[in-house]
Every structure is written in C-alpha cells, then in structure tokens.
CHARMM-style PDB file with segment names, atoms N, HN, CA, C and O in Angstrom:
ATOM      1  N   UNK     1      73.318  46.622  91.867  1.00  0.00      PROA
ATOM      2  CA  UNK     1      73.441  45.241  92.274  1.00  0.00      PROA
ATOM      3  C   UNK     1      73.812  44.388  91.070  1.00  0.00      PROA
ATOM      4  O   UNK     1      73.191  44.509  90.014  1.00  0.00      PROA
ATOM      5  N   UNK     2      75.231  43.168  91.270  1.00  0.00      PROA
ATOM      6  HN  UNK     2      75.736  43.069  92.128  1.00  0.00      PROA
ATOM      7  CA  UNK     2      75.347  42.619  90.396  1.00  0.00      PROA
ATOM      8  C   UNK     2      74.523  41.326  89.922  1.00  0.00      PROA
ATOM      9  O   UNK     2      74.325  40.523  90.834  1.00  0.00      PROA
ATOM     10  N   UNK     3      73.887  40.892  88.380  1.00  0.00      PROA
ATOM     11  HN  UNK     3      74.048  41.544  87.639  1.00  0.00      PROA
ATOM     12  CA  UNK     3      73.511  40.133  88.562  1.00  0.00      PROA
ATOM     13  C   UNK     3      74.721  38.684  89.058  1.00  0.00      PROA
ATOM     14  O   UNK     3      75.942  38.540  89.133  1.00  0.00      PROA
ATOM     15  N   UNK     4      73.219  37.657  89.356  1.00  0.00      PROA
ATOM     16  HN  UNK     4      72.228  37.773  89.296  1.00  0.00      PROA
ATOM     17  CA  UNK     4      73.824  36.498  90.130  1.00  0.00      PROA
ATOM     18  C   UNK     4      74.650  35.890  88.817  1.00  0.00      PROA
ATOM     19  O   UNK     4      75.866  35.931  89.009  1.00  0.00      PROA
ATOM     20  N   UNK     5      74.362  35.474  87.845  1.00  0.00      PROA
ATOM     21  HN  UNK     5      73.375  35.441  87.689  1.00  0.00      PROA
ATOM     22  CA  UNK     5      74.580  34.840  86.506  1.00  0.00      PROA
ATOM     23  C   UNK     5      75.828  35.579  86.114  1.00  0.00      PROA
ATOM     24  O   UNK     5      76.755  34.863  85.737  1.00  0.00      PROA
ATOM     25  N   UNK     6      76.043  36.979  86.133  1.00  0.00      PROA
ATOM     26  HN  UNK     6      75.290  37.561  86.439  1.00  0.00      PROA
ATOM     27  CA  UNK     6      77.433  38.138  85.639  1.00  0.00      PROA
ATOM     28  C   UNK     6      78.243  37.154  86.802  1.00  0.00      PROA
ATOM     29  O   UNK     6      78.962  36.263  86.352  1.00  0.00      PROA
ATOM     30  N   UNK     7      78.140  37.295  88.144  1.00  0.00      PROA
ATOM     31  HN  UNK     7      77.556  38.020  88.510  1.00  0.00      PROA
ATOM     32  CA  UNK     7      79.032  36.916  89.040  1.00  0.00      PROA
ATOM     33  C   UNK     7      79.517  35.398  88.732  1.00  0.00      PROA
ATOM     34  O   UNK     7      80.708  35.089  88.748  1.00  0.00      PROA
ATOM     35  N   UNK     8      78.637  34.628  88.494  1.00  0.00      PROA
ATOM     36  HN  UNK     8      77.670  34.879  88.481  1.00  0.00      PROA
ATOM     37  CA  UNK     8      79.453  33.350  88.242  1.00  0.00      PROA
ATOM     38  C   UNK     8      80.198  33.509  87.026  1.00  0.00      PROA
ATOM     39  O   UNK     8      81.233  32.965  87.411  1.00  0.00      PROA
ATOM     40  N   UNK     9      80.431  33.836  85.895  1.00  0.00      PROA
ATOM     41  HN  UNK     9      79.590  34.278  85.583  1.00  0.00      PROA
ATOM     42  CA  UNK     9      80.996  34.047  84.851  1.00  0.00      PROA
ATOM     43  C   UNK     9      82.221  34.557  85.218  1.00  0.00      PROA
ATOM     44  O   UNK     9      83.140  33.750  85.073  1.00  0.00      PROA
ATOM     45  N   UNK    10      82.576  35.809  85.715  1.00  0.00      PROA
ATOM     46  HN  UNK    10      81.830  36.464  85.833  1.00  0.00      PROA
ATOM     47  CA  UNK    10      83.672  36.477  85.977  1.00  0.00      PROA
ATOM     48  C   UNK    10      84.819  36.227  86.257  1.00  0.00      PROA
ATOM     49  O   UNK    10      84.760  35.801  87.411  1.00  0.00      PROA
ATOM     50  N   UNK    11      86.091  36.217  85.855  1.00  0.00      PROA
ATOM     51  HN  UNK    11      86.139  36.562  84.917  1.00  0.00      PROA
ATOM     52  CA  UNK    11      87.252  35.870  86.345  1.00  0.00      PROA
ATOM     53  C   UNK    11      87.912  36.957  86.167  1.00  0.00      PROA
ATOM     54  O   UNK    11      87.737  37.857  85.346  1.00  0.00      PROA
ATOM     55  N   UNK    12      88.903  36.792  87.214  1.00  0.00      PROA
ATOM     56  HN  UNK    12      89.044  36.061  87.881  1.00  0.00      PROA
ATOM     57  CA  UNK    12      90.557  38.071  87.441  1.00  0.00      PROA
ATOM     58  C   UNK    12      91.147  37.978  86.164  1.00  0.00      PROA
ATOM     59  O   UNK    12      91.395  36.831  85.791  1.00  0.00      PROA
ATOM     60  N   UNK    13      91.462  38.993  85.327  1.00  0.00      PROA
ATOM     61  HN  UNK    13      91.261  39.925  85.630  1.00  0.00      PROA
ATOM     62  CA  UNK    13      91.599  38.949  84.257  1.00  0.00      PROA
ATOM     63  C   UNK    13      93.248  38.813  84.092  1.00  0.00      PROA
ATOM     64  O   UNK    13      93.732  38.375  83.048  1.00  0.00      PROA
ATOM     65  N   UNK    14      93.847  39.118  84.918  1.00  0.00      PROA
ATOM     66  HN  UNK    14      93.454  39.473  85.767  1.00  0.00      PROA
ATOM     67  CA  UNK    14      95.348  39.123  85.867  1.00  0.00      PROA
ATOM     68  C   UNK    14      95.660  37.066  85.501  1.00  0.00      PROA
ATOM     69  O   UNK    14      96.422  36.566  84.674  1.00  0.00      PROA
ATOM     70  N   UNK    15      94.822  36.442  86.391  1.00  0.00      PROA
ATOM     71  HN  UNK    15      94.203  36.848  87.063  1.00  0.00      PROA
ATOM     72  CA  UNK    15      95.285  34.890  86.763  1.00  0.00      PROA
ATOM     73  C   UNK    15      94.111  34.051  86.536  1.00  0.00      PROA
ATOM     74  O   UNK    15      94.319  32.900  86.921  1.00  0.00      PROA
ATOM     75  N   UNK    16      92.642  34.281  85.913  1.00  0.00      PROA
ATOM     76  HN  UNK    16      92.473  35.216  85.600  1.00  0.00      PROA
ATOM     77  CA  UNK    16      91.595  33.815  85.802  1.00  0.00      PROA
ATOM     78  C   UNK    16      91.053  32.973  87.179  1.00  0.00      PROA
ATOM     79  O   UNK    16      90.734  31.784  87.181  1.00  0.00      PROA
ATOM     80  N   UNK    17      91.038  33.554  87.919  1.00  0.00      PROA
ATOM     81  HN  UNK    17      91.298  34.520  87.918  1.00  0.00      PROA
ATOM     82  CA  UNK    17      90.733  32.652  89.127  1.00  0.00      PROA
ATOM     83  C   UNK    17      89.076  33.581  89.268  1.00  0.00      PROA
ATOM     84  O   UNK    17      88.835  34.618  88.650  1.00  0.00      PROA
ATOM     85  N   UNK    18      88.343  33.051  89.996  1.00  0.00      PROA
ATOM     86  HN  UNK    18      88.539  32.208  90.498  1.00  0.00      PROA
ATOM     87  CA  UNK    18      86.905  32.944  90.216  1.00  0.00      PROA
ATOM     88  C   UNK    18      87.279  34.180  91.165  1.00  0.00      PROA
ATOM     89  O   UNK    18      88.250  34.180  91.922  1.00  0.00      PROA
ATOM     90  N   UNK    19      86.369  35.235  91.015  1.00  0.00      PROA
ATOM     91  HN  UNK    19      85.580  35.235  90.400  1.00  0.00      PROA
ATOM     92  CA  UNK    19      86.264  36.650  91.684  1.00  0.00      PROA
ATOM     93  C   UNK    19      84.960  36.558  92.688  1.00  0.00      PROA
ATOM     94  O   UNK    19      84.055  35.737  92.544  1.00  0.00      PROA
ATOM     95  N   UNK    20      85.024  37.509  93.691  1.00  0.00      PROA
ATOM     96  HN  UNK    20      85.759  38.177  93.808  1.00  0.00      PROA
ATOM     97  CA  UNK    20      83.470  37.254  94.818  1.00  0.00      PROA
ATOM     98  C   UNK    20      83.240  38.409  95.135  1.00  0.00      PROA
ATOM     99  O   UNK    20      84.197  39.174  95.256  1.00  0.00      PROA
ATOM    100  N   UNK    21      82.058  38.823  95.336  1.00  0.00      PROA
ATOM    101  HN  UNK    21      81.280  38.202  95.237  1.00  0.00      PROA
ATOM    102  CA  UNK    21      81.679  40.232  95.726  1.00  0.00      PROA
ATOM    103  C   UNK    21      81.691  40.492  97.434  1.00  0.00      PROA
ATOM    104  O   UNK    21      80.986  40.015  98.324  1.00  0.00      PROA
ATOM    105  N   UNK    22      83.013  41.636  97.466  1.00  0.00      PROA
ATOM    106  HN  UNK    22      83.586  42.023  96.744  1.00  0.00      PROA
ATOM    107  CA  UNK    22      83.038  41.944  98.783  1.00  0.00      PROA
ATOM    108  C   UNK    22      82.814  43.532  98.907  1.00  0.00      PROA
ATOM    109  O   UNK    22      83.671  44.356  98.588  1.00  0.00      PROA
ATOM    110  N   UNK    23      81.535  43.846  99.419  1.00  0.00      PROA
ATOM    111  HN  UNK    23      80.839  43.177  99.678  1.00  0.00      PROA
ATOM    112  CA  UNK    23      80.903  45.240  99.352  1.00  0.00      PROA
ATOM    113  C   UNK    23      80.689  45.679  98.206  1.00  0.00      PROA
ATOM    114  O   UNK    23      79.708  45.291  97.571  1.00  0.00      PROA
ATOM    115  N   UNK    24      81.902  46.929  97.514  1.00  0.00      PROA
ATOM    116  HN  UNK    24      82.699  47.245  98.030  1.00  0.00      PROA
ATOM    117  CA  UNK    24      81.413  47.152  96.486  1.00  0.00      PROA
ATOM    118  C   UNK    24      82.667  47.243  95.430  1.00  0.00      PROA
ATOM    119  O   UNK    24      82.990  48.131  94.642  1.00  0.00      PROA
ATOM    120  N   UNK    25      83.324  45.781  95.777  1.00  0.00      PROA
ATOM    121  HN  UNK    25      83.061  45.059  96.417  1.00  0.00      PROA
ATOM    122  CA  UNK    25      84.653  45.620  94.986  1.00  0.00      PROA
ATOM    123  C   UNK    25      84.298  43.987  94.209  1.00  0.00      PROA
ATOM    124  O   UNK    25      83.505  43.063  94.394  1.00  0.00      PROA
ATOM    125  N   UNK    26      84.791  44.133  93.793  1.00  0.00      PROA
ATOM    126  HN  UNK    26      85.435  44.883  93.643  1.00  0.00      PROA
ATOM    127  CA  UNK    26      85.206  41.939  93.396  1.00  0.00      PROA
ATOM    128  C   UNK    26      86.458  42.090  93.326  1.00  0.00      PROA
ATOM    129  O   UNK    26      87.153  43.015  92.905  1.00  0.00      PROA
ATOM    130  N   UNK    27      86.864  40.373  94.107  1.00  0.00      PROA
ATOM    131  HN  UNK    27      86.299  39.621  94.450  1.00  0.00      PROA
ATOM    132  CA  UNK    27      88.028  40.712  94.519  1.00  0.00      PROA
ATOM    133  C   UNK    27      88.498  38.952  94.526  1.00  0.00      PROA
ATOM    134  O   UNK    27      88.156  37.928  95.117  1.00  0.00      PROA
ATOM    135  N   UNK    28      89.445  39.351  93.520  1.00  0.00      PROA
ATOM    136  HN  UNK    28      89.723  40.184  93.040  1.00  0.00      PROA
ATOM    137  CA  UNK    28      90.307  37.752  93.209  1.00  0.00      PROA
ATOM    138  C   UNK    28      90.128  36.531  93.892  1.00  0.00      PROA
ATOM    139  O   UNK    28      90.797  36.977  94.824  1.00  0.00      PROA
ATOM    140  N   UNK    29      89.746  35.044  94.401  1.00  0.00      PROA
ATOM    141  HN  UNK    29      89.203  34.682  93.643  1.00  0.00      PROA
ATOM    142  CA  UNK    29      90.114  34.333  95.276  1.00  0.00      PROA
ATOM    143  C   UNK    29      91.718  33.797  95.191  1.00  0.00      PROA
ATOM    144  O   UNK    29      92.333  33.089  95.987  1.00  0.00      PROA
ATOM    145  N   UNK    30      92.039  34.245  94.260  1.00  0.00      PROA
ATOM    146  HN  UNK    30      91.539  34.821  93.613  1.00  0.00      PROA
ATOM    147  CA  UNK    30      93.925  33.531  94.107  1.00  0.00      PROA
ATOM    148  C   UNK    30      94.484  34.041  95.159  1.00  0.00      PROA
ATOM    149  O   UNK    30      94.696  35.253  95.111  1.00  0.00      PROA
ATOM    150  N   UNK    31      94.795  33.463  96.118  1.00  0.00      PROA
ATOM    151  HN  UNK    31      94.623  32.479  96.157  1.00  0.00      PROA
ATOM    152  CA  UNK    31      95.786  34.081  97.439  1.00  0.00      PROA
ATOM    153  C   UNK    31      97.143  34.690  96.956  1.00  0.00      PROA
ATOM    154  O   UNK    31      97.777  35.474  97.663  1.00  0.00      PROA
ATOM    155  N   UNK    32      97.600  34.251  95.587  1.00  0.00      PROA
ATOM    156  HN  UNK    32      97.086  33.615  95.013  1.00  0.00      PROA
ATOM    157  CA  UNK    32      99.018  34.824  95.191  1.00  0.00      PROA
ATOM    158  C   UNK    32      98.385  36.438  93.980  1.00  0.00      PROA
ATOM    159  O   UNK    32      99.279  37.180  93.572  1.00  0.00      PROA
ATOM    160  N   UNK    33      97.350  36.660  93.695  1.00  0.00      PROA
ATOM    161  HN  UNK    33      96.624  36.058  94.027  1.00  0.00      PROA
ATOM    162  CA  UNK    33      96.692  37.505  93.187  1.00  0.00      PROA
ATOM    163  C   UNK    33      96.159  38.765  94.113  1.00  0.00      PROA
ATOM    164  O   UNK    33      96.700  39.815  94.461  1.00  0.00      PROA
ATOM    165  N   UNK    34      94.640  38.094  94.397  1.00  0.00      PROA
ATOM    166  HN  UNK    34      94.201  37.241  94.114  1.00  0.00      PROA
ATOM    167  CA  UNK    34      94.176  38.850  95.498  1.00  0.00      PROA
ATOM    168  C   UNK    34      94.117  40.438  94.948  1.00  0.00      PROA
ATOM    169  O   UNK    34      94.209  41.251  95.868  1.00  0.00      PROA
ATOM    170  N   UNK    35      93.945  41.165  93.268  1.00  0.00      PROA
ATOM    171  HN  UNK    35      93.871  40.505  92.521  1.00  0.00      PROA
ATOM    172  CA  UNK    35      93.715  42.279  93.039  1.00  0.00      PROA
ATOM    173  C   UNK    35      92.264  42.006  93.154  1.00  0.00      PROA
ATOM    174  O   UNK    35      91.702  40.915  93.246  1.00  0.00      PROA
ATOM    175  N   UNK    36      91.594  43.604  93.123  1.00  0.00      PROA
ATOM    176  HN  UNK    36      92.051  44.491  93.048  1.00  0.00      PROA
ATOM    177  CA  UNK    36      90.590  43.662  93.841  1.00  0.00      PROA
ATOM    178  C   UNK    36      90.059  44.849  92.831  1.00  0.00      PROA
ATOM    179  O   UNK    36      90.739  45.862  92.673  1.00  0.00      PROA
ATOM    180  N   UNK    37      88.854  44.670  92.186  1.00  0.00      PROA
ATOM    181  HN  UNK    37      88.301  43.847  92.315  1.00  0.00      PROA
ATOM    182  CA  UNK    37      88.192  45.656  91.085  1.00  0.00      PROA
ATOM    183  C   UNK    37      87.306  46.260  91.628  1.00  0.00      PROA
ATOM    184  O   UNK    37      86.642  45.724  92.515  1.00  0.00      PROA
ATOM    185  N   UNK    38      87.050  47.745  91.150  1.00  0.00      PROA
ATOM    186  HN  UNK    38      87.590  48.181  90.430  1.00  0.00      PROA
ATOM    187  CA  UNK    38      86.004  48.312  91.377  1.00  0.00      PROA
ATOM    188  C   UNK    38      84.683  47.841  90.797  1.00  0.00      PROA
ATOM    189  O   UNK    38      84.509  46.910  90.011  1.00  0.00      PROA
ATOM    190  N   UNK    39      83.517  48.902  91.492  1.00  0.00      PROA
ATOM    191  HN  UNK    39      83.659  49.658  92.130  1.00  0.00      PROA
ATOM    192  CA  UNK    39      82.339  48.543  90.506  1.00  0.00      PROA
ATOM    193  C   UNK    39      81.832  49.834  90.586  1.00  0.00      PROA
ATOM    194  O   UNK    39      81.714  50.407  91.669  1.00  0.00      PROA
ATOM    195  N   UNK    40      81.498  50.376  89.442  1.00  0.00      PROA
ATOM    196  HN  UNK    40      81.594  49.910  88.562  1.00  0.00      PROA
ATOM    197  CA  UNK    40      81.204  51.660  89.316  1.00  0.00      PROA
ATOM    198  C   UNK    40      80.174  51.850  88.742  1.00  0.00      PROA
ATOM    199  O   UNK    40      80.313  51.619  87.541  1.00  0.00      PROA
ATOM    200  N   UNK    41      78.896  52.256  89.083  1.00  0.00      PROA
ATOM    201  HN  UNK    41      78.783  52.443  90.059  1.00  0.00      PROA
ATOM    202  CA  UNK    41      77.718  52.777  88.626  1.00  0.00      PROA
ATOM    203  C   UNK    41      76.965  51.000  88.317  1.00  0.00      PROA
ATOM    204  O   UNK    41      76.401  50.817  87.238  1.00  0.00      PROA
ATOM    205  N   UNK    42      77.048  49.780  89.398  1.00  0.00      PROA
ATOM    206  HN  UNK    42      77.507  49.929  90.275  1.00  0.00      PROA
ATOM    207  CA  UNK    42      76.802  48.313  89.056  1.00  0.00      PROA
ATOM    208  C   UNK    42      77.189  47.926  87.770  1.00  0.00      PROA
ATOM    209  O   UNK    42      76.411  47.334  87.021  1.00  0.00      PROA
ATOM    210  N   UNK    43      78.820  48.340  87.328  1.00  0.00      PROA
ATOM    211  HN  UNK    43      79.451  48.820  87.937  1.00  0.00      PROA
ATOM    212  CA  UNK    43      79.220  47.919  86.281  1.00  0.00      PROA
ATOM    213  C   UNK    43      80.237  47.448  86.536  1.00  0.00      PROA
ATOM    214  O   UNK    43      80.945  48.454  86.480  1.00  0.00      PROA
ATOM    215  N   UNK    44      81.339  46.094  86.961  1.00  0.00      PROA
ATOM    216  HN  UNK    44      80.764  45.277  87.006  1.00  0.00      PROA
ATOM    217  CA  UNK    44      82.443  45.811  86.821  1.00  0.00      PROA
ATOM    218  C   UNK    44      83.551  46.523  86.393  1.00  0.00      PROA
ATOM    219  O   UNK    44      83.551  46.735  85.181  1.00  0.00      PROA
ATOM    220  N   UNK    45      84.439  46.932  86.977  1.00  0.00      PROA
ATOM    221  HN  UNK    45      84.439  46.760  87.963  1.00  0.00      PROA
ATOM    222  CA  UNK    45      86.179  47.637  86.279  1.00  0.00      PROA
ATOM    223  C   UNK    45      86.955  46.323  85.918  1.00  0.00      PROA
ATOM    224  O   UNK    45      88.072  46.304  86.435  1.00  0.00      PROA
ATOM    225  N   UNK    46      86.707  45.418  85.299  1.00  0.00      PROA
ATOM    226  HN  UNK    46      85.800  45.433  84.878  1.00  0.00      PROA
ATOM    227  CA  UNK    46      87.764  44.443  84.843  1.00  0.00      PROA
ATOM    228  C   UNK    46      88.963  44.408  84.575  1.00  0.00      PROA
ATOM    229  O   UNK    46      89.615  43.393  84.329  1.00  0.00      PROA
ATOM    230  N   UNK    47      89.539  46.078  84.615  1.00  0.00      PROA
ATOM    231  HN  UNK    47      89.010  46.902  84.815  1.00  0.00      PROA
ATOM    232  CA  UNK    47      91.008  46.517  84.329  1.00  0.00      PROA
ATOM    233  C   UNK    47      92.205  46.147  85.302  1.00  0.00      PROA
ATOM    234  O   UNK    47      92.146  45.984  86.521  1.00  0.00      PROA
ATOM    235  N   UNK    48      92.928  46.087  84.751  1.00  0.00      PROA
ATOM    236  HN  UNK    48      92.976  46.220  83.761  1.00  0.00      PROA
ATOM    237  CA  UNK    48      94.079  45.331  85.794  1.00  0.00      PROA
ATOM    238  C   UNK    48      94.680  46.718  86.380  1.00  0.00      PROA
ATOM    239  O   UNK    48      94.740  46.919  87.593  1.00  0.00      PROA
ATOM    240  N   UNK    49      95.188  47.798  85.267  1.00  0.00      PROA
ATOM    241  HN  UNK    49      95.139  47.634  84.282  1.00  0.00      PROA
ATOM    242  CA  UNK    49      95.229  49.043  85.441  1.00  0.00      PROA
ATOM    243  C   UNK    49      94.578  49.576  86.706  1.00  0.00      PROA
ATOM    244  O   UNK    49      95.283  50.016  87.613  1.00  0.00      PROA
ATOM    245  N   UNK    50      93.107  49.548  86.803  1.00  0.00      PROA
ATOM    246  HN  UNK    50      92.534  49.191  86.065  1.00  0.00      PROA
ATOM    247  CA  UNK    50      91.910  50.093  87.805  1.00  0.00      PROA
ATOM    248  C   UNK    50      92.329  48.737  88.753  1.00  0.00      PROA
ATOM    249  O   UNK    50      91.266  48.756  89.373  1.00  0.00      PROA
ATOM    250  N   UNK    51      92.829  47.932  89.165  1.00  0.00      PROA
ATOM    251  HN  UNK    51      93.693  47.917  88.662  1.00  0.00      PROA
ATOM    252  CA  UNK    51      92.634  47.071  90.420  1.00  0.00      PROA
ATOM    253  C   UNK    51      93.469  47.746  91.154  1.00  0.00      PROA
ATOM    254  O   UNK    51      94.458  48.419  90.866  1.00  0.00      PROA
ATOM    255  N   UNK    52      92.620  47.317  92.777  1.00  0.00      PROA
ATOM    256  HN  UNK    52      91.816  46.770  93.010  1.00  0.00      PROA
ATOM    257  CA  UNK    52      93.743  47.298  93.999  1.00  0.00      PROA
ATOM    258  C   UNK    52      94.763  46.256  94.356  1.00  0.00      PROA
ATOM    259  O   UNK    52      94.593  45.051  94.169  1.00  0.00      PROA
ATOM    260  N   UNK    53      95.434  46.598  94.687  1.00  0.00      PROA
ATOM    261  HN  UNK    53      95.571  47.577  94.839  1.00  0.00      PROA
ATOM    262  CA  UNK    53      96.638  45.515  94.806  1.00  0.00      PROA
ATOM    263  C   UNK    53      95.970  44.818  96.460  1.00  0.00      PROA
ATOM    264  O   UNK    53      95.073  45.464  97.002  1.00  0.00      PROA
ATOM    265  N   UNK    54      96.370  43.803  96.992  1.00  0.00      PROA
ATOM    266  HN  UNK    54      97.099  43.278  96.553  1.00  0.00      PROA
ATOM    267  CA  UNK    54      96.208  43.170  97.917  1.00  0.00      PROA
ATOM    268  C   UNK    54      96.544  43.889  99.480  1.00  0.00      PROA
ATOM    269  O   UNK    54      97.766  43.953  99.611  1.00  0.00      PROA
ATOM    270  N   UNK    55      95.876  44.397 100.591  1.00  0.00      PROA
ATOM    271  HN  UNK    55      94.883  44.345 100.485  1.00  0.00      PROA
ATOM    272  CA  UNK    55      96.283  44.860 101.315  1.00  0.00      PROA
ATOM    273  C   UNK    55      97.739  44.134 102.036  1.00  0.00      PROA
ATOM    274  O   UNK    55      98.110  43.234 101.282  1.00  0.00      PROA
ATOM    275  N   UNK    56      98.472  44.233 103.006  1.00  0.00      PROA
ATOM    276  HN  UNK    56      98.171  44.964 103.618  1.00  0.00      PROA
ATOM    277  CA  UNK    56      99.268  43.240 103.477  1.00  0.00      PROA
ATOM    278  C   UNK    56      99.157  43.243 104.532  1.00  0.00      PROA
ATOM    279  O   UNK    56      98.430  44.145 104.949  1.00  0.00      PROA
ATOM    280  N   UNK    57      99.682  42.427 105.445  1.00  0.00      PROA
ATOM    281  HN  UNK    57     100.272  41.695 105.106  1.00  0.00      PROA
ATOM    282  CA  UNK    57      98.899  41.606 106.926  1.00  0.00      PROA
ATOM    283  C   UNK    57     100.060  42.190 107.738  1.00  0.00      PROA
ATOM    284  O   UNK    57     101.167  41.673 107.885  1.00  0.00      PROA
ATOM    285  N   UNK    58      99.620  43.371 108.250  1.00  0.00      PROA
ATOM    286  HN  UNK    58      98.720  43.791 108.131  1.00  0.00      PROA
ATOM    287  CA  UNK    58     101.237  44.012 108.789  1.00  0.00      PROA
ATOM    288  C   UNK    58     101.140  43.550 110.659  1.00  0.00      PROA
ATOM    289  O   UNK    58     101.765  43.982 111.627  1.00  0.00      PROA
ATOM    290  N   UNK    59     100.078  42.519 110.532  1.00  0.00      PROA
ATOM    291  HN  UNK    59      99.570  42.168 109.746  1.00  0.00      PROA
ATOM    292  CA  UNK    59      99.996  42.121 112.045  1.00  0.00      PROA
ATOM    293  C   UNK    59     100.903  40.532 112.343  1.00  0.00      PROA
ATOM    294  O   UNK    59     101.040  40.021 113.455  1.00  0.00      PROA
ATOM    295  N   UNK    60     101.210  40.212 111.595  1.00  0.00      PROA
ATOM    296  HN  UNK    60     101.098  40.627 110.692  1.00  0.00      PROA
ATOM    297  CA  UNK    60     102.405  38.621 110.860  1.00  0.00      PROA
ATOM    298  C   UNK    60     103.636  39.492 111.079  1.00  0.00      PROA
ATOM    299  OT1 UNK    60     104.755  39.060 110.802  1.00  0.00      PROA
TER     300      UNK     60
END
C-alpha cells in the first residue's frame, strides 16, 4: 500500500501532471499523456521505459 503523503508528491515523469492510484498502477491525469506505471513490490516504476501507453477507445 502506497503511502498517502508518496501519492501527493508524485508526478508523470513524461509531462509532470499529478498521477492517481488505479488498482495497482498510477496512472497520469494528462488526457494527452495518460502513461500508466507499475507498482512493484509497493514501490513505484517511475520509468517512462516501464509505462503503459494509454489504452484507446476503439468504441468512438
């Protein structure tokens, strides 16, 4: 579990935009960003390398 205090600190290291914990990723709020980091062993992947790219909305 991440702490609360780590989570406010954190930014996309990609576009610095404010990151949010969704399950067991953090994942950009920049809508033109939107990479998505692991967390491995409750440790952040901050790597741009290690991010997921943004799924795409193949229902549009």
């Amino acid at each position: 579990m991440l702490d609360a205090k780590l989570l406010d600190i954190l930014v996309c290291p990609a576009c610095r935009a404010k990151v949010v914990l969704e399950g067991e990723r953090l994942v950009c709020q920049n809508p033109q960003c939107g990479l998505r980091y692991p967390i491995r062993d409750d440790i952040p992947i901050m790597l741009i390398a290690e991010a997921e790219k943004p799924q795409k909305d193949s229902s549009k």
